[in-house]
C-alpha positions as a Python dict, from the first residue, in 0.01 Angstrom:
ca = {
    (1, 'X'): (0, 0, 0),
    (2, 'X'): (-140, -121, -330),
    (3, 'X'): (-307, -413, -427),
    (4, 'X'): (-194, -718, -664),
    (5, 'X'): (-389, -691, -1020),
    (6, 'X'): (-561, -1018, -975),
    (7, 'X'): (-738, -918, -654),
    (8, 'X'): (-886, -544, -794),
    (9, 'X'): (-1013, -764, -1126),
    (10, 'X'): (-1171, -978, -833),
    (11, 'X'): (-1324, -727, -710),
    (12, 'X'): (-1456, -551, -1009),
    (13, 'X'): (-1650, -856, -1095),
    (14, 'X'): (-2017, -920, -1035),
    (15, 'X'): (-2131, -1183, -838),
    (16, 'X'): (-2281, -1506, -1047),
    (17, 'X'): (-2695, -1474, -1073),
    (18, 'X'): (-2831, -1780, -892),
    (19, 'X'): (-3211, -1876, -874),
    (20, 'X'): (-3315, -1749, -577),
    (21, 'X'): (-3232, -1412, -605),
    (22, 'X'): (-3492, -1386, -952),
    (23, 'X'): (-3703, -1722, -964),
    (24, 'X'): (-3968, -1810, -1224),
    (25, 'X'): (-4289, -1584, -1186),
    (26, 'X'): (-4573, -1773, -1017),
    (27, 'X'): (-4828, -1716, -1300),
    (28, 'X'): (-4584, -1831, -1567),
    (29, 'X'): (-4525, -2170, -1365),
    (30, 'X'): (-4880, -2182, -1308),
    (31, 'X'): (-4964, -2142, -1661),
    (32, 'X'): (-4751, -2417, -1799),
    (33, 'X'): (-4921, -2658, -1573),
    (34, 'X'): (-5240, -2564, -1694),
    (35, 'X'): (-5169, -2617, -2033),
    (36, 'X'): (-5033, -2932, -2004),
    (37, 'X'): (-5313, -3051, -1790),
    (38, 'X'): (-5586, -2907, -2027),
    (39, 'X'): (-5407, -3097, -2321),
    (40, 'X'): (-5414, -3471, -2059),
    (41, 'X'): (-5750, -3411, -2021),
    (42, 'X'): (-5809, -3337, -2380),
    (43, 'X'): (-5683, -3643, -2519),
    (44, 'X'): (-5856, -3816, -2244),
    (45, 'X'): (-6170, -3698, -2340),
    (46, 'X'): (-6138, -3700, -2738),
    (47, 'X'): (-6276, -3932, -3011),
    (48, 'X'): (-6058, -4182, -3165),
    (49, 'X'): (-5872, -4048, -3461),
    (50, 'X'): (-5943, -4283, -3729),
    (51, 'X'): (-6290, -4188, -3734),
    (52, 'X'): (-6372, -4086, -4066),
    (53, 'X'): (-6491, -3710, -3971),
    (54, 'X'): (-6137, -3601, -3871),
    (55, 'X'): (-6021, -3606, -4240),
    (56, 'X'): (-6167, -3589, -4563),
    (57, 'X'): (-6451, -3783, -4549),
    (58, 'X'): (-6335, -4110, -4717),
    (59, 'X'): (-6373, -4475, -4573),
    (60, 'X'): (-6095, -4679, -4511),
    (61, 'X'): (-6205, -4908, -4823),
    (62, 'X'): (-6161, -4641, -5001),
    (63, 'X'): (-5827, -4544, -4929),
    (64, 'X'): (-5679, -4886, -4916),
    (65, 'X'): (-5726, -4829, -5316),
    (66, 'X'): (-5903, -5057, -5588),
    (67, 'X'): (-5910, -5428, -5468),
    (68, 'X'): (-5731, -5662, -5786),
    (69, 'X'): (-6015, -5716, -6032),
    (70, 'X'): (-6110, -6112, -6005),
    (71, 'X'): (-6010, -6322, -6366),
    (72, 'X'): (-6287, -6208, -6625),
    (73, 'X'): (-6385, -5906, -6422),
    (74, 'X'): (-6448, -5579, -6573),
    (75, 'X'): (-6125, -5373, -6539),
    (76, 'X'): (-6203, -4995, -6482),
    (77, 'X'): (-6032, -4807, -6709),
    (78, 'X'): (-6019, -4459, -6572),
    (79, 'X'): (-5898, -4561, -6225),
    (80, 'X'): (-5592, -4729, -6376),
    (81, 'X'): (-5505, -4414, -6610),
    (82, 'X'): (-5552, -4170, -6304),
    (83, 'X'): (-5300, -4424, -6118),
    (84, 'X'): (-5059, -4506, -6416),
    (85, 'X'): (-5035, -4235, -6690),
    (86, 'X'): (-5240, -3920, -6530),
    (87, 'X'): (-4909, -3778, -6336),
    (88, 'X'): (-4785, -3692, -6765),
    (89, 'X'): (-5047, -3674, -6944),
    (90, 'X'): (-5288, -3549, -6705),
    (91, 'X'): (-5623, -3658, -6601),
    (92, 'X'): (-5763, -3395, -6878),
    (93, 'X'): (-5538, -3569, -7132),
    (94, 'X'): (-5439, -3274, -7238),
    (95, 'X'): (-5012, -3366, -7115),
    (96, 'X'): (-4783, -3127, -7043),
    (97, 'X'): (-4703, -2864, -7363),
    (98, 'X'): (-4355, -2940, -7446),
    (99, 'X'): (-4282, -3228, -7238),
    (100, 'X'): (-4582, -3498, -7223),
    (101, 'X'): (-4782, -3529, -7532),
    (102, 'X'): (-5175, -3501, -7476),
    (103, 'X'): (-5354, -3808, -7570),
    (104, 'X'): (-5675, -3628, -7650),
    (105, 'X'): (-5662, -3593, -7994),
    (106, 'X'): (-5330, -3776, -8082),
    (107, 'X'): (-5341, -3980, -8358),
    (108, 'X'): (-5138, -4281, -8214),
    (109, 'X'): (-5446, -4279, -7945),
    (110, 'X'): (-5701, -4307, -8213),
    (111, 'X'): (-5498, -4484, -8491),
    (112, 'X'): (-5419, -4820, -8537),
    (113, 'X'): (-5465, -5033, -8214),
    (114, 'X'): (-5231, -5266, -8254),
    (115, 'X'): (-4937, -4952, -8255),
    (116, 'X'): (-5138, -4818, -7924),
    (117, 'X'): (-5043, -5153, -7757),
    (118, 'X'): (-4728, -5182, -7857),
    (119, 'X'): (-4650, -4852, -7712),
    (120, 'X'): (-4802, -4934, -7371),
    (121, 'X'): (-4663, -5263, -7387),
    (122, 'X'): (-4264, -5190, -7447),
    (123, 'X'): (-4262, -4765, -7408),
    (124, 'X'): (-4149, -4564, -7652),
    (125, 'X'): (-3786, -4315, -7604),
    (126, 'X'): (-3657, -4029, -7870),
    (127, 'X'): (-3856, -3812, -8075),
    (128, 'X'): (-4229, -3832, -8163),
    (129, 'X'): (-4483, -3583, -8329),
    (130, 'X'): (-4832, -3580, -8166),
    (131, 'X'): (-5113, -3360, -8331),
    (132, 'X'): (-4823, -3155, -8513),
    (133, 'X'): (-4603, -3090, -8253),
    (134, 'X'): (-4231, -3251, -8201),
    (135, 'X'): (-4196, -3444, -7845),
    (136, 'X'): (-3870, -3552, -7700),
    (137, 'X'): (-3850, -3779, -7406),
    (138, 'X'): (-3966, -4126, -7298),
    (139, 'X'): (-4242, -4316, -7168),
    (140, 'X'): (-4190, -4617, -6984),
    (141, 'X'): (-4337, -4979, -7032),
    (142, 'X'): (-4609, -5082, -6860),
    (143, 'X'): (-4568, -5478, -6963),
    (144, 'X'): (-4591, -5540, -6596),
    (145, 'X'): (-4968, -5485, -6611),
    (146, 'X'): (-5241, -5726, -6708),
    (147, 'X'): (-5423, -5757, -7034),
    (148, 'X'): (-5751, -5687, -6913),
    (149, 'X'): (-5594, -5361, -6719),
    (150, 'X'): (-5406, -5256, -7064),
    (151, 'X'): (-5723, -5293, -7259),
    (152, 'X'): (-5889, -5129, -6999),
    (153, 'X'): (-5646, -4828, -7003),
    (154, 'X'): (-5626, -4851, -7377),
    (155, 'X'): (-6031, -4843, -7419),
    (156, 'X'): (-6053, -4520, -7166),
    (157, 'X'): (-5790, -4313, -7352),
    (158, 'X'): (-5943, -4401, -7708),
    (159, 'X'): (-6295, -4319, -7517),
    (160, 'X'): (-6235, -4004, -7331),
    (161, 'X'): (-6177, -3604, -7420),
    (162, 'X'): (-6271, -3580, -7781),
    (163, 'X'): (-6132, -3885, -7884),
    (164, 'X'): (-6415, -4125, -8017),
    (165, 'X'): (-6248, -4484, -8156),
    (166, 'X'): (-6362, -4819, -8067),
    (167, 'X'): (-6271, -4990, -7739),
    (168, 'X'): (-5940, -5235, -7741),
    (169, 'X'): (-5968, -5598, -7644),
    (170, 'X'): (-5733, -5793, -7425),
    (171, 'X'): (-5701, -6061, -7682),
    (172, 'X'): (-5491, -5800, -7830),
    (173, 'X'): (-5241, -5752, -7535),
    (174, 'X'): (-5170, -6091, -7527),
    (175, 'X'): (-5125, -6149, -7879),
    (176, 'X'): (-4877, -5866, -7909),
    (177, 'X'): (-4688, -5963, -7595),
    (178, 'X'): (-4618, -6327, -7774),
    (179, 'X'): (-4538, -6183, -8130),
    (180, 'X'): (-4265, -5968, -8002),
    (181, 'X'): (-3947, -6066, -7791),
    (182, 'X'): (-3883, -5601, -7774),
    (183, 'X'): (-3736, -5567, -7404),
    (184, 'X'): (-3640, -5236, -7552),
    (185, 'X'): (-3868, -4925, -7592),
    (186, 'X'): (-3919, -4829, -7951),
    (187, 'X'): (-3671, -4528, -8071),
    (188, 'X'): (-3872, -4272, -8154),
    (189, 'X'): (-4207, -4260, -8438),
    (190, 'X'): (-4006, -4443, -8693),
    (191, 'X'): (-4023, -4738, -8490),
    (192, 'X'): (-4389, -4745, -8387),
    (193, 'X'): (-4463, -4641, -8820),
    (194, 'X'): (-4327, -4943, -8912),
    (195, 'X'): (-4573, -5166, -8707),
    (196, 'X'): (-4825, -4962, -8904),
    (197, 'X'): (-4736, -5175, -9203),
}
């Protein structure tokens, strides 16, 4: 007498594993708790984390950033370049060959100021020649700064690297800013020559 089909397949088949026949090892189980009680008791036990030691030594003055100079304050300079124009032209002014123009040694850092503040003031887009070499690409306004912190910026750049010219006064932001209604950037050198004049 034979069997139906669905009974041998029945009987072929394994029974389903269950828990009890292979149950977590002891020493794993007792290792997991001891982790997570060592890491309780270690948090417990452990100095705040905003202490000062558990990163790179700076206060938290100094990483809430430069407070807003006070009207008539000195502005410095170098922390506003490293903030504003440092990501292009790098902090060793040197920009990036082919894509920023360096600002040590240009001769729109060092030439006229009033064509320096005109550039910071509206930006310049297109095609511009720095220390020989053709530049395409453009550089943003930075109208939405102060005088004092244009000047400032102005006066570091025309300081720093090799570059040796005289220091720019806010007097001439704000002069500029009034003579001009730009809320374009200039188009290229051409542009920026004719202020020369």
């Amino acid at each position: 007498m034979s069997q139906d089909p669905v009974t041998r397949a029945q009987q072929r088949e394994n029974e389903d594993p269950e828990e009890a026949i292979r149950p977590m090892p002891l020493s794993a189980l007792l290792v997991a708790v001891a982790m997570v009680l060592w890491a309780v008791v270690y948090i417990l036990y452990t100095e705040p984390l905003d202490l000062s030691q558990w990163g790179d030594q700076r206060t938290r003055a100094e990483l809430s950033g430069p407070a807003p100079a006070a009207p008539g304050a000195a502005v410095d300079g170098k922390a506003l370049f490293a903030a504003q124009c440092a990501a292009c032209h790098q902090a060793t002014g040197l920009g990036l060959p082919g894509v920023f123009p360096p600002l040590d040694g240009s001769e729109w850092v060092q030439g006229e100021p009033r064509v320096l503040a005109n550039i910071l003031l509206h930006g310049i887009t297109g095609e511009i020649t720095v220390k020989g070499t053709r530049y395409q690409g453009a550089m943003p306004s930075f109208q939405q700064l102060g005088d004092a912190e244009l000047a400032g910026i102005a006066s570091f750049i025309r300081s720093s690297w090799s570059n040796k010219a005289d220091a720019v006064q806010p007097e001439l932001f704000a002069k500029e800013r009034k003579a001009s209604d730009r809320t374009t950037p200039f188009e290229g050198e051409a542009a920026l020559k004719a202020l020369q004049q």
